[in-house]
Each structure stands twice: as structure tokens, then as C-alpha cells.
C-alpha positions as a printed Julia matrix, in Angstrom:
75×3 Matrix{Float64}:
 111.24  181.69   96.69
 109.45  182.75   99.92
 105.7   181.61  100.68
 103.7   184.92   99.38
  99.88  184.29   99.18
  98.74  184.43   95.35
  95.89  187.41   94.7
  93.41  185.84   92.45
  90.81  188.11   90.8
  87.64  186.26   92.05
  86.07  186.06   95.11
  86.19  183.11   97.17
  82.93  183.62   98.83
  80.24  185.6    96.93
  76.38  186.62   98.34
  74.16  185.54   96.04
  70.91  186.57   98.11
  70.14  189.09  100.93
  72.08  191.41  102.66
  74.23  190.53  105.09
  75.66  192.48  107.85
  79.61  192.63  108.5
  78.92  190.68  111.24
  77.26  187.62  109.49
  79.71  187.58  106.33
  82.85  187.29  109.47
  81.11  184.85  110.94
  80.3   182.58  107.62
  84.49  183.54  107.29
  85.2   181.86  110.54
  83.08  179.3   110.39
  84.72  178.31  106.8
  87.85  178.72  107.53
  87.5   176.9   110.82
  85.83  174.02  108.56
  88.81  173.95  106.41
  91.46  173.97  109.22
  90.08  171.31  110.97
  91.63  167.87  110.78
  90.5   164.85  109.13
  88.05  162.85  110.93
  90.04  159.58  112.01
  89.26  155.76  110.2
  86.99  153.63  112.19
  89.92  151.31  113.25
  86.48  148.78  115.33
  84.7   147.64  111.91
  83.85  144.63  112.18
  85.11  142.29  108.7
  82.75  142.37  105.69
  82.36  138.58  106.51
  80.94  139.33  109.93
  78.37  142.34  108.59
  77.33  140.4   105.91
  75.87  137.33  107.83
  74.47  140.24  110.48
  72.16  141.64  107.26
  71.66  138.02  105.84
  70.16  135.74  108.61
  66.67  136.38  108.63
  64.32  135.61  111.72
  62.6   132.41  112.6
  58.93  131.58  112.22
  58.05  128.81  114.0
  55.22  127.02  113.11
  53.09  124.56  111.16
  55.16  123.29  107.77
  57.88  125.98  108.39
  60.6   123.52  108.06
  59.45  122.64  105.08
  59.56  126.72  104.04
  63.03  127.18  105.67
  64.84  125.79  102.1
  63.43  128.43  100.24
  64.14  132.29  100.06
């Protein structure tokens, strides 16, 4: 059975508000159908592990001074 493009009865795209000019409704048409040609943005293959991040967001800074030592065994 060849590839034939199946008619549906409702619209794709619809204006809901305004009145746009040919030339705006082809360009919202080329800019979605651009959007829905265009290939998948590619994994990040450089994360760094879920070990590694997690130590970056759980170290917290040092403050020096009086008694801190004292203050660094508790949260």
C-alpha cells in the first residue's frame, strides 16, 4: 500500500485570536514545521557522575574562626 497522506477533518493549527495576514499564518507554518523536522538535540556525553555533582552541591564553605572547630560536627 503506497504512502498517501491521511485527510483528517480538523485543523492542525487553528487562530484563536486576531487576524492574521497570509503572511504571518506561512510563517507560524514554517516555523512549525521547521520545529518538527529538526533533529533531536544530542545527550550530554561530558556529565560528570552523580557521585562527583553531589559532593560539588554538598561541601559547604569554611568559616574560620573562634570555636568553629567545635561547630564543624554539626549541620
Amino acid at each position: 500500500m503506497p504512502d498517501t497522506p491521511v485527510e483528517s477533518s480538523s485543523p492542525i493549527l487553528r487562530v484563536v485570536k486576531g487576524d492574521p495576514s497570509p503572511e504571518e499564518l506561512a510563517a507560524l507554518v514554517a516555523v512549525v514545521s521547521a520545529r518538527a523536522a529538526a533533529p533531536a538535540p544530542a545527550a550530554d556525553t561530558q556529565r560528570a557522575s552523580d557521585w562527583a555533582t553531589y559532593w560539588r552541591h554538598a561541601k559547604r564553605p569554611l568559616h574560620p574562626g573562634p570555636g568553629r572547630w567545635r561547630a564543624s560536627a554539626h549541620p
